[in-house]
GUMISE-132943 format. One record per residue (C-alpha): residue number from 1; residue in one letter; z, x, y. Coordinates in steps of 0.5 Angstrom, whole numbers, plus 500, padded with zeros to 3 digits. Layout:
REC  NUM  a  Z  X  Y
...
end
This chain:
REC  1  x  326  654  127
REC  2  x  328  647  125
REC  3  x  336  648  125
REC  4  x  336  643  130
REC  5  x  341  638  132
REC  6  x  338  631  133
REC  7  x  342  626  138
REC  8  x  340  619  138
REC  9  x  341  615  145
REC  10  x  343  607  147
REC  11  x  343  610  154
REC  12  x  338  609  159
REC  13  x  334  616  158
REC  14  x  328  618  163
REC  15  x  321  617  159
REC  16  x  319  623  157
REC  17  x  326  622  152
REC  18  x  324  617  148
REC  19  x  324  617  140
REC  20  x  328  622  136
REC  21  x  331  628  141
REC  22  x  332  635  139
REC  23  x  336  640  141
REC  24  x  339  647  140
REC  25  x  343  648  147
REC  26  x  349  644  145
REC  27  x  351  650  140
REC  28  x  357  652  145
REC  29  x  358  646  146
REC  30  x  361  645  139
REC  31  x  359  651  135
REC  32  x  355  648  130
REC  33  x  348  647  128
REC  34  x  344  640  125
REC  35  x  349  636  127
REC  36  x  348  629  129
REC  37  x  350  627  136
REC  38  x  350  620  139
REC  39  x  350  618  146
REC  40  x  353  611  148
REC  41  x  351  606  153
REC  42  x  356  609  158
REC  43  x  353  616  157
REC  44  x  358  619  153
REC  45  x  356  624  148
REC  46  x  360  624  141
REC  47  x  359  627  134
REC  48  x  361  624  127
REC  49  x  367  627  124
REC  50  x  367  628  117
REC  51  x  374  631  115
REC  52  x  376  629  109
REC  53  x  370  625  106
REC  54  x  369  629  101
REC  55  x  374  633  095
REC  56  x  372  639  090
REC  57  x  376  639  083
REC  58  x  376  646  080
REC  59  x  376  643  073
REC  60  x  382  647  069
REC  61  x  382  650  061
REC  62  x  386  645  059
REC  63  x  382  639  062
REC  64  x  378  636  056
REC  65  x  372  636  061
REC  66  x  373  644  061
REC  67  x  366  647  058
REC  68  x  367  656  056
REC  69  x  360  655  056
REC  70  x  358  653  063
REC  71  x  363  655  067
REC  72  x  359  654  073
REC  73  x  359  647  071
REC  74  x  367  647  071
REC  75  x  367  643  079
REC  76  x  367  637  081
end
C-alpha cells in the first residue's frame, strides 16, 4: 500500500477523475512504481526521464576531502 504511480492530466477526463489520479496498473506498461505520468491535451501518456540528472563521486585516500574516520562519508 501507498507505492503508487500519480498521473496529472491537461486532457478532457470523465468527472469522477478529477483531481490528483493514482495508479498501480501502468507497472507493465513501464516496469516501475511511484513514478509520475502526465497526460497532454491530445491524450498522449508520457513520463519524465531523469537519466543523467544526477552524479555520485566516490571520494578517493588521496582526495583532501577523504575522511578514514567516516568512510560512509567519503560519496558525494
Amino acid at each position: 500500500m501507498g507505492m503508487f504511480d500519480y498521473v496529472r492530466s491537461s486532457y478532457p477526463l470523465p468527472e469522477a477523475f478529477t483531481g490528483v489520479l493514482q495508479t498501480k496498473d501502468i507497472e507493465d506498461f513501464y516496469s516501475g512504481t511511484m513514478s509520475n505520468y502526465y497526460i497532454d491535451p491530445a491524450g498522449y501518456l508520457w513520463v519524465g526521464n531523469y537519466a543523467g540528472t544526477s552524479t555520485f563521486e566516490t571520494i578517493e585516500e588521496d582526495d583532501p576531502r577523504y575522511s578514514s574516520d567516516k568512510p560512509y562519508l567519503n560519496y558525494e
